[in-house]
MMTF fields as JSON, N, C-alpha, C and O atoms, coordinates in Angstrom:
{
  "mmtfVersion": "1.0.0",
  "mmtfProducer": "UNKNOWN",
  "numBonds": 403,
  "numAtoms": 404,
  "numGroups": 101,
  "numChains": 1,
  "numModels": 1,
  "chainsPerModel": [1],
  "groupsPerChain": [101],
  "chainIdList": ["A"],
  "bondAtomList": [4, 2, 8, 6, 12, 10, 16, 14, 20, 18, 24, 22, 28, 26, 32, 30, 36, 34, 40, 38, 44, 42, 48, 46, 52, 50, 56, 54, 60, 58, 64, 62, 68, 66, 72, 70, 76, 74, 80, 78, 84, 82, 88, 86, 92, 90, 96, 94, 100, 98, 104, 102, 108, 106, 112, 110, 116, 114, 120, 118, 124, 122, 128, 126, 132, 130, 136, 134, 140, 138, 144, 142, 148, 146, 152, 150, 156, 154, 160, 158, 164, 162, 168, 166, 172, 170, 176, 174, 180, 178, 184, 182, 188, 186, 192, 190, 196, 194, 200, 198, 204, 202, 208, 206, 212, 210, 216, 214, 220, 218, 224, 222, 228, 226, 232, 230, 236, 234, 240, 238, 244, 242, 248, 246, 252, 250, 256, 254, 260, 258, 264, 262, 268, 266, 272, 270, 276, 274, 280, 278, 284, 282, 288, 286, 292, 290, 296, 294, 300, 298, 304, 302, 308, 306, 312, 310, 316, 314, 320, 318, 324, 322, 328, 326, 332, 330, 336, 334, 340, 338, 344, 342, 348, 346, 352, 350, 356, 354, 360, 358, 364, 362, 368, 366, 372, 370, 376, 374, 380, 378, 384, 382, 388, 386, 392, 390, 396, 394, 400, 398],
  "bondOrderList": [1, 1, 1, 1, 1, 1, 1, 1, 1, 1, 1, 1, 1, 1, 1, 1, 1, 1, 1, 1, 1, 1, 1, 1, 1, 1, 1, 1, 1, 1, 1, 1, 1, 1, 1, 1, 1, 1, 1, 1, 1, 1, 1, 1, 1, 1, 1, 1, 1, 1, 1, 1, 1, 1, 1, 1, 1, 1, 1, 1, 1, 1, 1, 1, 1, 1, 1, 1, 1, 1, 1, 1, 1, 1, 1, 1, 1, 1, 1, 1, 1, 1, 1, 1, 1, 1, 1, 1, 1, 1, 1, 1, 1, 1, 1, 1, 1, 1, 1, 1],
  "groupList": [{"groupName": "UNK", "atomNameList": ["N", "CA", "C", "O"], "elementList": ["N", "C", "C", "O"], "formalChargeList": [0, 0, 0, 0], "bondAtomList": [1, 0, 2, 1, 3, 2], "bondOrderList": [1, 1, 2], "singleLetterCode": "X", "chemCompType": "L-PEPTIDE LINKING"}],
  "groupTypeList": [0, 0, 0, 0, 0, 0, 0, 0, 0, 0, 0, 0, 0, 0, 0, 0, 0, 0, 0, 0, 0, 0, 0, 0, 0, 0, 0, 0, 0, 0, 0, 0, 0, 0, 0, 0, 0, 0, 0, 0, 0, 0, 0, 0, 0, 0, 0, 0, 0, 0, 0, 0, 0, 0, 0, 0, 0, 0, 0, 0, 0, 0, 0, 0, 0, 0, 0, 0, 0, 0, 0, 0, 0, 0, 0, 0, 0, 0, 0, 0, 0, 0, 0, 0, 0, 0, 0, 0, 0, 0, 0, 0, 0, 0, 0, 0, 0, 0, 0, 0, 0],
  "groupIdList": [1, 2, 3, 4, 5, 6, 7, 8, 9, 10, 11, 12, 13, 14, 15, 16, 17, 18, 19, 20, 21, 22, 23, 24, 25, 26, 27, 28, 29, 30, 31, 32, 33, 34, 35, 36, 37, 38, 39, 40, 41, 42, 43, 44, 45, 46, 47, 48, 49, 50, 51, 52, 53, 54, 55, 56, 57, 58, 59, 60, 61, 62, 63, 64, 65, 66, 67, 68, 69, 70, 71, 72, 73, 74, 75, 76, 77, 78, 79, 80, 81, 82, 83, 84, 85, 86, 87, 88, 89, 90, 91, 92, 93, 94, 95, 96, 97, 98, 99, 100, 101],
  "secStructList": [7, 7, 7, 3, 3, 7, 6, 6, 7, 7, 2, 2, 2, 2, 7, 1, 6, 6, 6, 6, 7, 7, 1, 1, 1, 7, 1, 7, 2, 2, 2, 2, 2, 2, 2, 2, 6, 6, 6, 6, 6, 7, 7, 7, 7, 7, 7, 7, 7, 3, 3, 7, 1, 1, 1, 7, 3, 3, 5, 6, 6, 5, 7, 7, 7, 7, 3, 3, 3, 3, 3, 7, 1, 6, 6, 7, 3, 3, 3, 3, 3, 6, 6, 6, 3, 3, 3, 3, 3, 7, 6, 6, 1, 7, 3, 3, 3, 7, 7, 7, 7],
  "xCoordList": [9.829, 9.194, 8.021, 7.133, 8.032, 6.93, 5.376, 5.339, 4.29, 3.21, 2.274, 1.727, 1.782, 0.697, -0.844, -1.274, -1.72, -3.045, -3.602, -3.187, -4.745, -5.769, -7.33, -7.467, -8.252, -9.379, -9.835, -10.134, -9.829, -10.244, -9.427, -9.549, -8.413, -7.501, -6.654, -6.013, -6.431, -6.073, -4.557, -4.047, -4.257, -3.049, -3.279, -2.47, -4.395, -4.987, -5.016, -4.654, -5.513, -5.408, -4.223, -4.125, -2.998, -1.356, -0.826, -0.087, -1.069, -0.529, 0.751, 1.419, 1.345, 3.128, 3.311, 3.932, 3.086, 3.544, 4.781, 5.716, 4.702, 5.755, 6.976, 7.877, 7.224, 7.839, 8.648, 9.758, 7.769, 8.527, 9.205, 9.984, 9.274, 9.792, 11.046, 10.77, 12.333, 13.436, 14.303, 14.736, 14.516, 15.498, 16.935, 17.467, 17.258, 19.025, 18.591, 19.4, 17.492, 17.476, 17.199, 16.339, 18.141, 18.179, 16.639, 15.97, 16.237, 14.95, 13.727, 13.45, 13.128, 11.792, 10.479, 10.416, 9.823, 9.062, 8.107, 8.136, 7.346, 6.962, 7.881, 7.571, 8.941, 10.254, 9.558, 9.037, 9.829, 10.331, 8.756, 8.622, 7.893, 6.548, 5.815, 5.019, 6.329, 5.792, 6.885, 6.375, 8.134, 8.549, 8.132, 7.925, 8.097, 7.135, 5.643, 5.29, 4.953, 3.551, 3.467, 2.374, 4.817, 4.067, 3.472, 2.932, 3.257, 2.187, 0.519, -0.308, 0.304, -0.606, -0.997, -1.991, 0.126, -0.298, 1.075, 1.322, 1.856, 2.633, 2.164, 1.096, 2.747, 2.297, 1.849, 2.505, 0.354, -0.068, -0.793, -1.98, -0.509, -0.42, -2.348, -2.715, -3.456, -4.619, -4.935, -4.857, -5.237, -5.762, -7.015, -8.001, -6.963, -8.312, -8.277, -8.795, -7.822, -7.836, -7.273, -6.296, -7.936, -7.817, -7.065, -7.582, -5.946, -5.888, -5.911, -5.549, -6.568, -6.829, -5.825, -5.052, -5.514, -4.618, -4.69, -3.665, -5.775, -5.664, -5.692, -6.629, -4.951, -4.776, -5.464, -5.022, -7.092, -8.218, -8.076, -7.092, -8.77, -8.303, -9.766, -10.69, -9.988, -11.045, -11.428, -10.774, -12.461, -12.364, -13.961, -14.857, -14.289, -15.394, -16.632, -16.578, -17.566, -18.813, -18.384, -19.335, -17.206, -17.09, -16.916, -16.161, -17.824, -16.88, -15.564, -14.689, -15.091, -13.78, -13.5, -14.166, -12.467, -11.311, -10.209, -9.094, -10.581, -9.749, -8.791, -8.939, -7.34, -6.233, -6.558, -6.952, -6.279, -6.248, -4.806, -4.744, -3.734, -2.33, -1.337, -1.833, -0.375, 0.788, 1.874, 2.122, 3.053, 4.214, 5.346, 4.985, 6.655, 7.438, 8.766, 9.54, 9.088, 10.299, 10.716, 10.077, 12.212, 12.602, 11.918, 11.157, 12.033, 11.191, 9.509, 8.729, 9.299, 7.912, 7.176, 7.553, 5.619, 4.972, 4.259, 3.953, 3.795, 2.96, 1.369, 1.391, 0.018, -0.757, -1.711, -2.091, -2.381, -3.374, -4.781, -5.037, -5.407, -7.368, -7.815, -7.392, -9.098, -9.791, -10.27, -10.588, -10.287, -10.2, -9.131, -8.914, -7.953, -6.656, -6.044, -5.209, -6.56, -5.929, -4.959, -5.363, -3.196, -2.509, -1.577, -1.026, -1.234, -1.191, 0.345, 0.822, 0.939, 2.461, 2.723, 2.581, 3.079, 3.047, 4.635, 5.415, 4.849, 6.016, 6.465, 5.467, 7.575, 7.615, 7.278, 6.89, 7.417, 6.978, 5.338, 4.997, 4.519, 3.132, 2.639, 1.493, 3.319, 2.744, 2.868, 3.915, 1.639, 1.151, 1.121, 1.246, 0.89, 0.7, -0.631, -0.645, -1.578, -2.186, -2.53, -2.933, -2.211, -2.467, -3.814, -4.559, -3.808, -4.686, -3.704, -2.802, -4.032, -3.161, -3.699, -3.273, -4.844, -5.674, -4.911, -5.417],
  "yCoordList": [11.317, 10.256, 10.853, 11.48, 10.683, 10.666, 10.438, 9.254, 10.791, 10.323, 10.52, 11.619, 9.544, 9.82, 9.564, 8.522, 10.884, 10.572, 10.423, 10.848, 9.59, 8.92, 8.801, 8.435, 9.114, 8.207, 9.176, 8.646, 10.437, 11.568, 11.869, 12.875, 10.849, 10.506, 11.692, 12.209, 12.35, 13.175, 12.413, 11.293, 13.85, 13.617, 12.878, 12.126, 13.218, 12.542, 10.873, 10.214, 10.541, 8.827, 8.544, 7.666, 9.292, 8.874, 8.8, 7.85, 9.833, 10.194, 10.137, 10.742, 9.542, 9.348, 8.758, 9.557, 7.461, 6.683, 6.955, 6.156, 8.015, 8.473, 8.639, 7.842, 9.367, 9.478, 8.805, 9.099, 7.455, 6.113, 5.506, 4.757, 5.49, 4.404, 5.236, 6.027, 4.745, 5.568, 4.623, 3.545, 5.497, 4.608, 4.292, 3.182, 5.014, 4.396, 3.354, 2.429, 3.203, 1.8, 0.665, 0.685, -0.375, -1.545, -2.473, -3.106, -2.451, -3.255, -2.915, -1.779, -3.769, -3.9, -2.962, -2.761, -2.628, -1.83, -2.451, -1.911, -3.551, -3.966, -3.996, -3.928, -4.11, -4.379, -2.652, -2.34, -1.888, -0.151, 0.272, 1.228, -0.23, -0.074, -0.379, 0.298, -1.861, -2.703, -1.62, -1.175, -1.545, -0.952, 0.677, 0.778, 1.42, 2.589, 2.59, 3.485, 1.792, 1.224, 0.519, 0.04, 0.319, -0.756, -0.467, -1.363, 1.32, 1.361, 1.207, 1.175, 1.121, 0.376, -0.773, -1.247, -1.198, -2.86, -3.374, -4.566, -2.856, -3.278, -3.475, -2.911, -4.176, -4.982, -6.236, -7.269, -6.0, -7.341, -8.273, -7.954, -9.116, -9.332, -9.528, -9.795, -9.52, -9.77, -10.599, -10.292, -11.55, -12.258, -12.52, -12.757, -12.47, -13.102, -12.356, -12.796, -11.409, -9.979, -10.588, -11.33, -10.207, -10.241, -8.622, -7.525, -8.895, -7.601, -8.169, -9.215, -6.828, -6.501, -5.916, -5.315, -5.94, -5.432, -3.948, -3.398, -3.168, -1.4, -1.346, -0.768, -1.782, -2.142, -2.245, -2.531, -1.998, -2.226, -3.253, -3.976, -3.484, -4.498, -5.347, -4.683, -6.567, -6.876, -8.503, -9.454, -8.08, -9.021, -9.625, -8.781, -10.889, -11.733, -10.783, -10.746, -10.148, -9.72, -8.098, -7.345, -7.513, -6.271, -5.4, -5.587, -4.571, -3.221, -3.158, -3.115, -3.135, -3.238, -1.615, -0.591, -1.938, -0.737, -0.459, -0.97, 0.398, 1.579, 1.927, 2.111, 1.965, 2.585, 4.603, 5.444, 4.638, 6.252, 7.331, 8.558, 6.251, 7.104, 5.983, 4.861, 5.991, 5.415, 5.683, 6.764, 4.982, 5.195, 3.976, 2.807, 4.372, 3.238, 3.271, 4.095, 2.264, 2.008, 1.153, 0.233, 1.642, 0.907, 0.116, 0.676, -1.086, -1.98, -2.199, -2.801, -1.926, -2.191, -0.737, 0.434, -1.62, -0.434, -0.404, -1.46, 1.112, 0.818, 1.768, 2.967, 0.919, 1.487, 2.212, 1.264, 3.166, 3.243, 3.357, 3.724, 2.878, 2.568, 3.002, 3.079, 3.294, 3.903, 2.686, 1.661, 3.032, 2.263, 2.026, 0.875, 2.747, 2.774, 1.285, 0.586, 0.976, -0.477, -0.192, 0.391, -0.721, -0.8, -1.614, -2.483, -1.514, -2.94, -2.405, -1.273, -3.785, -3.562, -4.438, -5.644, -4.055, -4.811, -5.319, -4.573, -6.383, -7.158, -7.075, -7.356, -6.826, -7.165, -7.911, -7.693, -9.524, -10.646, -11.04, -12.081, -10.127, -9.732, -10.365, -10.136, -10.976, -10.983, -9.994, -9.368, -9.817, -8.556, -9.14, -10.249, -7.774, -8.118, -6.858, -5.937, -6.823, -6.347, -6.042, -6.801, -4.875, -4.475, -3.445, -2.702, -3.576, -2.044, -1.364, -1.788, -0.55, 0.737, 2.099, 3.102, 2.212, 3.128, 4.171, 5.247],
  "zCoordList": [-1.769, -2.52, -3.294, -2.716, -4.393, -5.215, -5.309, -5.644, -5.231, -5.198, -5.769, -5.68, -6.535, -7.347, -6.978, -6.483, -7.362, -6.285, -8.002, -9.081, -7.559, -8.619, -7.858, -6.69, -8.599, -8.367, -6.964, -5.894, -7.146, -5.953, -4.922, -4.222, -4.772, -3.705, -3.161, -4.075, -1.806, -1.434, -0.591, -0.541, 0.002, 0.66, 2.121, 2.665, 2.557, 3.253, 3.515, 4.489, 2.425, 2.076, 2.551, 3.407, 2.049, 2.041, 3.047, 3.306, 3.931, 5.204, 5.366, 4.527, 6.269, 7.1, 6.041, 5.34, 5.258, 4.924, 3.6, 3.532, 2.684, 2.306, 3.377, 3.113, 4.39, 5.231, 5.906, 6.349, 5.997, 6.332, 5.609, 6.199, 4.26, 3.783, 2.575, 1.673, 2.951, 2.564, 1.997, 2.404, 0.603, -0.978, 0.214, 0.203, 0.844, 1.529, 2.276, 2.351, 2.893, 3.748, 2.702, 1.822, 2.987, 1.299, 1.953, 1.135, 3.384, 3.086, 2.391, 2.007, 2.269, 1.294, 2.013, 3.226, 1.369, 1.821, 3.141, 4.247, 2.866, 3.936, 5.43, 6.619, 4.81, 6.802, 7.386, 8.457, 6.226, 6.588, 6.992, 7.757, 6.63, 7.178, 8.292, 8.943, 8.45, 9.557, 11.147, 12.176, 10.8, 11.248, 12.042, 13.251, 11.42, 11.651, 12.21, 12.977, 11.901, 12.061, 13.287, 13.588, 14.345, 15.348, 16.207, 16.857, 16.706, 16.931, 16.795, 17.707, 15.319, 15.089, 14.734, 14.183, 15.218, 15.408, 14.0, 14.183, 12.878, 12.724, 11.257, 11.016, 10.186, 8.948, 9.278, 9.414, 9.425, 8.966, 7.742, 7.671, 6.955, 6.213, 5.956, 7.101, 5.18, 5.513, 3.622, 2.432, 4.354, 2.821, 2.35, 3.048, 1.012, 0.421, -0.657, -1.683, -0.651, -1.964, -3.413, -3.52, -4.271, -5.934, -6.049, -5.833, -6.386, -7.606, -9.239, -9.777, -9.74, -11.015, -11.564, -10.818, -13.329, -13.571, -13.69, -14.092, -13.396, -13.064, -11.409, -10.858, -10.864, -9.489, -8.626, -7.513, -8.908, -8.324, -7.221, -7.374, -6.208, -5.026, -5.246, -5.717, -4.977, -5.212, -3.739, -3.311, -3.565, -2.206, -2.137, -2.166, -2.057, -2.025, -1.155, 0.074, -1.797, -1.153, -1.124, -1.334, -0.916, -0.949, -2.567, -3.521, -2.342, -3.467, -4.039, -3.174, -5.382, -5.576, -5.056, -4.909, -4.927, -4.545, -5.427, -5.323, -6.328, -6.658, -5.551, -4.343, -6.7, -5.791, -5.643, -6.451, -4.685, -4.688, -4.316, -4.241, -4.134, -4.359, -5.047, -4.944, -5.558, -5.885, -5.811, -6.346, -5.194, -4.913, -5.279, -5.41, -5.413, -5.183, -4.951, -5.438, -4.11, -3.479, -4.464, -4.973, -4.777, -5.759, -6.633, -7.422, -6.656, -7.521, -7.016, -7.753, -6.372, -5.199, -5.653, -5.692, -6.051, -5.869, -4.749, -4.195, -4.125, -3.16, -3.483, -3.763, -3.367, -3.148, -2.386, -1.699, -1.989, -0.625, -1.641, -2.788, -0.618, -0.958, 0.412, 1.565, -0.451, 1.397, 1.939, 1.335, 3.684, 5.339, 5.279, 5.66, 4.862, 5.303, 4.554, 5.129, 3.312, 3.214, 2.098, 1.091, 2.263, 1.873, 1.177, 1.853, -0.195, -0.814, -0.975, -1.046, -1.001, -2.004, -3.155, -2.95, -4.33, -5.288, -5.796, -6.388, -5.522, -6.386, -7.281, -7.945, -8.351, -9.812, -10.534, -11.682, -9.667, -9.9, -10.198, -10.761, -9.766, -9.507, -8.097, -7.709, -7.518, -6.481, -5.356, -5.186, -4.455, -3.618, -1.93, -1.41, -1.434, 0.134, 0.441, -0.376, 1.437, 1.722, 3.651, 4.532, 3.653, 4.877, 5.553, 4.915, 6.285, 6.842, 7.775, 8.498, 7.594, 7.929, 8.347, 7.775, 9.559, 9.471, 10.904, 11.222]
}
């Protein structure tokens, strides 16, 4: 899988998560994540977040967040931001947001 680092972003930020998530399995990125992840507790979904259209994450009282890698599963993009928070983006534009540390 492909990955694009932005915005200082190391391989670090990315971690396993390339690893996990594979074009032959037909589910959506969140199944193939939550999946892999249940040791840390799994995909959970965390709300309140604004994205911007330079994918910036944006959340009431906090610092926006710059994406710092990009990837995508088929139609799905996926982003990482630092404290491990992980977004997936829809075609449709709608998103999901996790932590993932």
């Amino acid at each position: 899988m492909n990955v694009i680092l932005l915005n200082g972003g190391t391989p670090d930020h990315v971690g396993l998560i390339p690893h996990w998530l594979d074009e032959d399995d037909k589910r959506p990125a969140r199944e193939q994540l939550n999946e892999h992840y249940m040791h840390g507790g799994g995909w959970q979904t965390f709300d309140g977040f604004k994205l911007k259209r330079d994918h910036t994450l944006e959340f009431d009282g906090d610092e926006p967040l710059q994406p710092l890698a990009l990837m995508w599963l088929r139609d799905e993009m996926i982003a990482m931001y630092r404290y491990g928070w992980v977004m997936i983006l829809q075609p449709d534009g709608s998103f999901e947001v996790s932590r993932m540390d």
